[in-house]
DRENTORKOL-3810 file (N, C-alpha, C; in nm, 4 decimals):
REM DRENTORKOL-3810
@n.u->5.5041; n.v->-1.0905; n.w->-4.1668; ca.u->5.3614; ca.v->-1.1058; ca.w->-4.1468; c.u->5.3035; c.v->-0.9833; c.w->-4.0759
@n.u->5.4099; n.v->-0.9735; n.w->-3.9658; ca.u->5.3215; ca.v->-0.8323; ca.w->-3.9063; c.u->5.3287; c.v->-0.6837; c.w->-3.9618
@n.u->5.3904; n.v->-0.6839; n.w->-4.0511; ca.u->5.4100; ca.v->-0.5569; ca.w->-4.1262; c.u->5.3039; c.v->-0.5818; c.w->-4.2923
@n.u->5.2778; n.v->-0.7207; n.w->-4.3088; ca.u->5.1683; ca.v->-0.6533; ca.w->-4.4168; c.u->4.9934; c.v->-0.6553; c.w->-4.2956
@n.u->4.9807; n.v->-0.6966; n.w->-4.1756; ca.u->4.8626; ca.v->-0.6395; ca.w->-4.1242; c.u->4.8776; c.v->-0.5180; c.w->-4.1010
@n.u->5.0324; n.v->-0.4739; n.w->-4.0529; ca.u->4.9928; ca.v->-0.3290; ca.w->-4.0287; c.u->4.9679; c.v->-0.2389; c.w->-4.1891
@n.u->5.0193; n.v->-0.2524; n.w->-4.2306; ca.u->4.9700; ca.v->-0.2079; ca.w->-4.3344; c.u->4.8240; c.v->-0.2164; c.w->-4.3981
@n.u->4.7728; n.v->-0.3444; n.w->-4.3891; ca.u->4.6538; ca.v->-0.3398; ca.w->-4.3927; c.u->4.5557; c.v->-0.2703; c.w->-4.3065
@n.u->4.5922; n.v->-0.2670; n.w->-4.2067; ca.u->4.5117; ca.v->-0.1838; ca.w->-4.0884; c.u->4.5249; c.v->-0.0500; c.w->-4.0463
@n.u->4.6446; n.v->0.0019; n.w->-4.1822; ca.u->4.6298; ca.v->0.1755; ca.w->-4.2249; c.u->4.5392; c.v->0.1970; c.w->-4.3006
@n.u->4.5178; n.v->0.0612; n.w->-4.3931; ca.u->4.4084; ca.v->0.1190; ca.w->-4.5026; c.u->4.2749; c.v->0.0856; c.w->-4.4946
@n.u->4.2747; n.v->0.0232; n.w->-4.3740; ca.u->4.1247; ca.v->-0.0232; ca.w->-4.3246; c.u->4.0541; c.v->0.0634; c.w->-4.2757
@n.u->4.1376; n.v->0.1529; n.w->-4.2153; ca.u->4.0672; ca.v->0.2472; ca.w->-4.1561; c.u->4.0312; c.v->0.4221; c.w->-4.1859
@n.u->3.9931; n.v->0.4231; n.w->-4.3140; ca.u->3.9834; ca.v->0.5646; ca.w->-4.3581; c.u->3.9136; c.v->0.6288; c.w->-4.2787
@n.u->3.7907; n.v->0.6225; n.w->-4.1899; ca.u->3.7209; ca.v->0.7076; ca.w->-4.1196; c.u->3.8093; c.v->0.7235; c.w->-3.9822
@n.u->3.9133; n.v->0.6978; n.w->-3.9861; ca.u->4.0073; ca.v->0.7624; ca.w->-3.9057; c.u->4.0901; c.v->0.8856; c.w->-3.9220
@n.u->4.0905; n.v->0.9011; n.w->-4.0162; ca.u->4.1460; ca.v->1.0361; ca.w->-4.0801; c.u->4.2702; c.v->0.9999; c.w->-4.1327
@n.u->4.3631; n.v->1.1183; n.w->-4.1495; ca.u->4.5015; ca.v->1.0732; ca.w->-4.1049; c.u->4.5080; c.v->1.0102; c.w->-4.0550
@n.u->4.6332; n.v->0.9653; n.w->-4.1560; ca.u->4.7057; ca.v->0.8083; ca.w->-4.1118; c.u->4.8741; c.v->0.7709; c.w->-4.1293
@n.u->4.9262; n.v->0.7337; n.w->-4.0418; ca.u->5.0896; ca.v->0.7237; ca.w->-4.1172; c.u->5.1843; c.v->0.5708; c.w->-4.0576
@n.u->5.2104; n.v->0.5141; n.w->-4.1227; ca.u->5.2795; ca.v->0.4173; ca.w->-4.1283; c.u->5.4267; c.v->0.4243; c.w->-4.1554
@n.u->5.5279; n.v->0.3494; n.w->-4.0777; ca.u->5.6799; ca.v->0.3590; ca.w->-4.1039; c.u->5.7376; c.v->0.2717; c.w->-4.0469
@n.u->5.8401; n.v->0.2082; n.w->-4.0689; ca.u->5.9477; ca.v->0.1342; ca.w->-3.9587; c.u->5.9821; c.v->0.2114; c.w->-3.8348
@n.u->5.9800; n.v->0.1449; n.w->-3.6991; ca.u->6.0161; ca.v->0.2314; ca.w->-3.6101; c.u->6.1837; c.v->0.2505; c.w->-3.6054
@n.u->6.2774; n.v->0.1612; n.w->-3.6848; ca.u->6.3708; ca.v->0.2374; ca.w->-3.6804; c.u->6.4326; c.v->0.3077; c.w->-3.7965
@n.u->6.3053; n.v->0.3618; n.w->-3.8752; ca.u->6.3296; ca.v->0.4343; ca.w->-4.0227; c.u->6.3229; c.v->0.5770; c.w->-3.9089
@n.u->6.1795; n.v->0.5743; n.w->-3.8393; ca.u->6.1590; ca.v->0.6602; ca.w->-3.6987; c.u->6.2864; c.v->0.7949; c.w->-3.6941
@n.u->6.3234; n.v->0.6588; n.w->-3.5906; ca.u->6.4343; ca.v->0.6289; ca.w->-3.4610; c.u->6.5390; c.v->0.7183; c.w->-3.5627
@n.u->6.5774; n.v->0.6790; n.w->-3.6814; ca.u->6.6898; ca.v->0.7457; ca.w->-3.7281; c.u->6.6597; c.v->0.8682; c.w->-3.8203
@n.u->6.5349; n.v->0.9069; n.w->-3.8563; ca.u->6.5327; ca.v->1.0288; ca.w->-3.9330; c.u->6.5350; c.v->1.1487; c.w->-3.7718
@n.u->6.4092; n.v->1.1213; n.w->-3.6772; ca.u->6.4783; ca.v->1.1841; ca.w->-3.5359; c.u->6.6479; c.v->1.2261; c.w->-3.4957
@n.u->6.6734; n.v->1.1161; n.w->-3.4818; ca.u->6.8325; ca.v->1.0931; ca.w->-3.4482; c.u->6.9250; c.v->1.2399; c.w->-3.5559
@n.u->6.8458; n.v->1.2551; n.w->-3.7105; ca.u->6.9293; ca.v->1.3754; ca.w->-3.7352; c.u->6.8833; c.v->1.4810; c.w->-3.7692
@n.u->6.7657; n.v->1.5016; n.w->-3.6472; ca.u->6.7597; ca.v->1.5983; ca.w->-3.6213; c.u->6.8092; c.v->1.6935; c.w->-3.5445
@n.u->6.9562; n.v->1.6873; n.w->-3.5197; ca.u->7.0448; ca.v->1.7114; ca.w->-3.4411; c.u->7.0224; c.v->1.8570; c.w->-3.3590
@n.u->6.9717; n.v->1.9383; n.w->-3.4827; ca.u->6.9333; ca.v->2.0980; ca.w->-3.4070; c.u->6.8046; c.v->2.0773; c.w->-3.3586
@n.u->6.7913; n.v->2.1881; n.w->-3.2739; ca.u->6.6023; ca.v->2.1775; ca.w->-3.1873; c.u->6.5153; c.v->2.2478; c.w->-3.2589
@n.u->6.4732; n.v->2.3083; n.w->-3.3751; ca.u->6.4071; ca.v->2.3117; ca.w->-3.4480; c.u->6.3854; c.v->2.2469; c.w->-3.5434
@n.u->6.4805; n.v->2.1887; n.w->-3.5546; ca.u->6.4001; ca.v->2.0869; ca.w->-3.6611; c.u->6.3162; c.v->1.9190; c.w->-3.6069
@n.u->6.4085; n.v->1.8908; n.w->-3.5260; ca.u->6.3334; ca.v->1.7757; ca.w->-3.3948; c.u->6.2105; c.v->1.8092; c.w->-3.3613
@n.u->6.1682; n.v->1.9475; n.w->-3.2987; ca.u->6.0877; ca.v->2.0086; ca.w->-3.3098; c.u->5.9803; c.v->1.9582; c.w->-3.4010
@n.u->5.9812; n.v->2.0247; n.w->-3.5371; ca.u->5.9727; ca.v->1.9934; ca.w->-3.6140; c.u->5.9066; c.v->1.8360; c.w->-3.6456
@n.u->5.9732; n.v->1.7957; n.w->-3.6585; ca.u->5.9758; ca.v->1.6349; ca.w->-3.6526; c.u->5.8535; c.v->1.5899; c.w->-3.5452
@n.u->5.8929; n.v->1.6366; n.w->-3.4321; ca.u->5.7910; ca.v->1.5845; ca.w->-3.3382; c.u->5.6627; c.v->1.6357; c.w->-3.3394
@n.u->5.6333; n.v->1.7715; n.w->-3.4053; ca.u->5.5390; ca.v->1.8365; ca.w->-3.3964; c.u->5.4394; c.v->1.7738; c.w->-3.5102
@n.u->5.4953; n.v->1.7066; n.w->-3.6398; ca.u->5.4572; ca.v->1.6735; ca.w->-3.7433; c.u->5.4507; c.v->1.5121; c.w->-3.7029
@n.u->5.4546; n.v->1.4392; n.w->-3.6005; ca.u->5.4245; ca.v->1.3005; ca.w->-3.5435; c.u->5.2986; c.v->1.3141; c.w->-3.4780
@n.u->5.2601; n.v->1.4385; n.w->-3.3900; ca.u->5.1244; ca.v->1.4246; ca.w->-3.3011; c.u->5.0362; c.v->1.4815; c.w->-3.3870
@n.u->5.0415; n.v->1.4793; n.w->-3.5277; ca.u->4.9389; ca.v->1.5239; ca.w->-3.6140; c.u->4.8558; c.v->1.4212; c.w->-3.6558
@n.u->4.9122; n.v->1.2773; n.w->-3.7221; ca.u->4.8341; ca.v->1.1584; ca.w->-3.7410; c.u->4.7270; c.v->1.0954; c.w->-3.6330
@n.u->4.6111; n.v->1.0951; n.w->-3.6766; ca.u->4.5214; ca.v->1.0083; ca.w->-3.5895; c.u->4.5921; c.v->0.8936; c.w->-3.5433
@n.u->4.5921; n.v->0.7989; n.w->-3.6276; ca.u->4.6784; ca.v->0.6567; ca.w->-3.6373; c.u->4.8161; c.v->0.6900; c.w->-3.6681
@n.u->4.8882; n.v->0.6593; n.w->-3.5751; ca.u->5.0287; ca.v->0.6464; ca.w->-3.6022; c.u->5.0762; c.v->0.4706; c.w->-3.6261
@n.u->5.1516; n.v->0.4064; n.w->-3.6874; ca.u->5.1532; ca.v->0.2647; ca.w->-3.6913; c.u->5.3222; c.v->0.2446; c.w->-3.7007
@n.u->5.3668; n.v->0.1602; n.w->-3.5873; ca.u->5.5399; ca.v->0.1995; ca.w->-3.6432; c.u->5.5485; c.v->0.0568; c.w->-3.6148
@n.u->5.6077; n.v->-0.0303; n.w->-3.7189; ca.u->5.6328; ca.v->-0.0870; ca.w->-3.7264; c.u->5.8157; c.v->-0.1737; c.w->-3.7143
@n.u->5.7817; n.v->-0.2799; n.w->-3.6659; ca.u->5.9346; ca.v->-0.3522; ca.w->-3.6056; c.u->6.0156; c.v->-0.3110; c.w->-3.4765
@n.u->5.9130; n.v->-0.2752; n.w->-3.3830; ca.u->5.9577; ca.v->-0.2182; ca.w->-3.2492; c.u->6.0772; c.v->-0.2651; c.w->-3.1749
@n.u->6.0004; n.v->-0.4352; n.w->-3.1502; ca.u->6.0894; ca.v->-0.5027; ca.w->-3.1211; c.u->6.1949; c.v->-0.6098; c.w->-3.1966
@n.u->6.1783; n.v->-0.5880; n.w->-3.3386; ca.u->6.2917; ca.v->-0.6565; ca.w->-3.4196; c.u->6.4237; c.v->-0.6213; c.w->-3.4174
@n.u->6.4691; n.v->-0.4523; n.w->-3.4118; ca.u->6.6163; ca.v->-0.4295; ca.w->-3.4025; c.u->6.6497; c.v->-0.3161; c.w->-3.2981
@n.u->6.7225; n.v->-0.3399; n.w->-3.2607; ca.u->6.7975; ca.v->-0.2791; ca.w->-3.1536; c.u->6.8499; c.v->-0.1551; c.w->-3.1991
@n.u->6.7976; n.v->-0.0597; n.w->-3.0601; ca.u->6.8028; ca.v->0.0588; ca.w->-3.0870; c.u->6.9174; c.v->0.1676; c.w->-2.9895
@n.u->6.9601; n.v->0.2336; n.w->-3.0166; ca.u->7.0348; ca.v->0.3125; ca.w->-2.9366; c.u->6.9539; c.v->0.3808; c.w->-2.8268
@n.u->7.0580; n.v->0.4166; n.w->-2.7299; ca.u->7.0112; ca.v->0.5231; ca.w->-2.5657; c.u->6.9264; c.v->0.6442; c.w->-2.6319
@n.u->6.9934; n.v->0.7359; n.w->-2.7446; ca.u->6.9232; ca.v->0.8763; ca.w->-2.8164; c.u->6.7908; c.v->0.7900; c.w->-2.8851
@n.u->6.8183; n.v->0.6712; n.w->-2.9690; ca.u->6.6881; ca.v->0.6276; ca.w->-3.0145; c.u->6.5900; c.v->0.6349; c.w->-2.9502
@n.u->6.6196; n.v->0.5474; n.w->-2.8733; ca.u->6.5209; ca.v->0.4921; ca.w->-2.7777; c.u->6.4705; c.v->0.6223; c.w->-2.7089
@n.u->6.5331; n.v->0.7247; n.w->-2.6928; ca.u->6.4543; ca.v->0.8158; ca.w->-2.6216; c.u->6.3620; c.v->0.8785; c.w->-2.7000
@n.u->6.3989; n.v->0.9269; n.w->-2.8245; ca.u->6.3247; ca.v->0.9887; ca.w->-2.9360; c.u->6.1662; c.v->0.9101; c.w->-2.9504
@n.u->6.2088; n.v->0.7665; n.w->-2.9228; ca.u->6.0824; ca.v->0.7010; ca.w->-2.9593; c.u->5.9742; c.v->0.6976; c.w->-2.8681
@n.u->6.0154; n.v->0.7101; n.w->-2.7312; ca.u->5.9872; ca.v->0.6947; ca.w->-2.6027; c.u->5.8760; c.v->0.8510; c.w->-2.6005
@n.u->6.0073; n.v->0.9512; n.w->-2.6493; ca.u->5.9023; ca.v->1.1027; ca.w->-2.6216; c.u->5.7769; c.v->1.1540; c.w->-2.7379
@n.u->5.7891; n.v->1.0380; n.w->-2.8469; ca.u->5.6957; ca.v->1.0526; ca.w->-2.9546; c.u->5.5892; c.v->1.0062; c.w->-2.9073
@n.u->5.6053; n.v->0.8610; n.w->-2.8273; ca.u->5.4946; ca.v->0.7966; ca.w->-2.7965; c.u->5.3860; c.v->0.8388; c.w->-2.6863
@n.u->5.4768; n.v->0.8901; n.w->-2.5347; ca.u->5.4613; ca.v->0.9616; ca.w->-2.4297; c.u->5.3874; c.v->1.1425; c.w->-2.4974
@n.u->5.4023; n.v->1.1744; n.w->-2.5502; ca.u->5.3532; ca.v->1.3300; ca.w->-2.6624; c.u->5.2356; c.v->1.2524; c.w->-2.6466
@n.u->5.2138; n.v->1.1753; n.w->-2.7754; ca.u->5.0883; ca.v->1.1095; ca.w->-2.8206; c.u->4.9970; c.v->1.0786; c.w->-2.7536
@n.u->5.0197; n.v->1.0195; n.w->-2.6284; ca.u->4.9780; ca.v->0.9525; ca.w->-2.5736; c.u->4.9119; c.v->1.0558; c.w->-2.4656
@n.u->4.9608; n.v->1.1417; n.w->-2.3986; ca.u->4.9166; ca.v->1.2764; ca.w->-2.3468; c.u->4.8023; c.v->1.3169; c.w->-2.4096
@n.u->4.8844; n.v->1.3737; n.w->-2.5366; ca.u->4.7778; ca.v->1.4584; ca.w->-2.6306; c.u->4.6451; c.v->1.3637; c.w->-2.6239
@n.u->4.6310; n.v->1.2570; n.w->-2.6448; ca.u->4.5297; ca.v->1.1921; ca.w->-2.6510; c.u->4.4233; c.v->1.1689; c.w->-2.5260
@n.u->4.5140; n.v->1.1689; n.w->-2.3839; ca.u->4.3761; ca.v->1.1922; ca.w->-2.2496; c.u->4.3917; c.v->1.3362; c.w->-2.2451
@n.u->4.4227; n.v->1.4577; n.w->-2.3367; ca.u->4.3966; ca.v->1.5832; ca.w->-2.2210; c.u->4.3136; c.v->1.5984; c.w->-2.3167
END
């Protein structure tokens, strides 16, 4: 149920601009191999680009110590970028 509102509420909102939707542990594991720092980099740099970010199944599956951090510094980025 909560993954077809989120979905719906990517496409509700076009005057938001960019928009990106995913499982948070589809996330959690394309991060995870980003093993070198340019490409993580990478990765992270291409996450604080979406207006709406929407990650879906946060709390459905259990995530690893590296996960969990990856997800932690995507959100904490975002979340910055957004009060400065």
């Amino acid at each position: 149920m909560e993954t077809h509102l989120s979905i719906a509420l990517t496409g509700c909102v076009p005057e938001l601009g960019h928009r990106f939707f995913l499982p948070a542990m589809e996330l959690a594991h394309n991060l995870a191999l980003g093993d070198d720092t340019i490409r993580l980099k990478l990765e992270m740099n291409a996450l604080q680009q979406p207006q709406v970010l929407i990650l879906d199944e946060v709390g459905y599956l259990s995530f690893d110590s590296v996960q969990t951090c990856l997800l932690f510094q995507v959100i904490a980025r975002r979340d910055h970028r957004h009060k400065a």
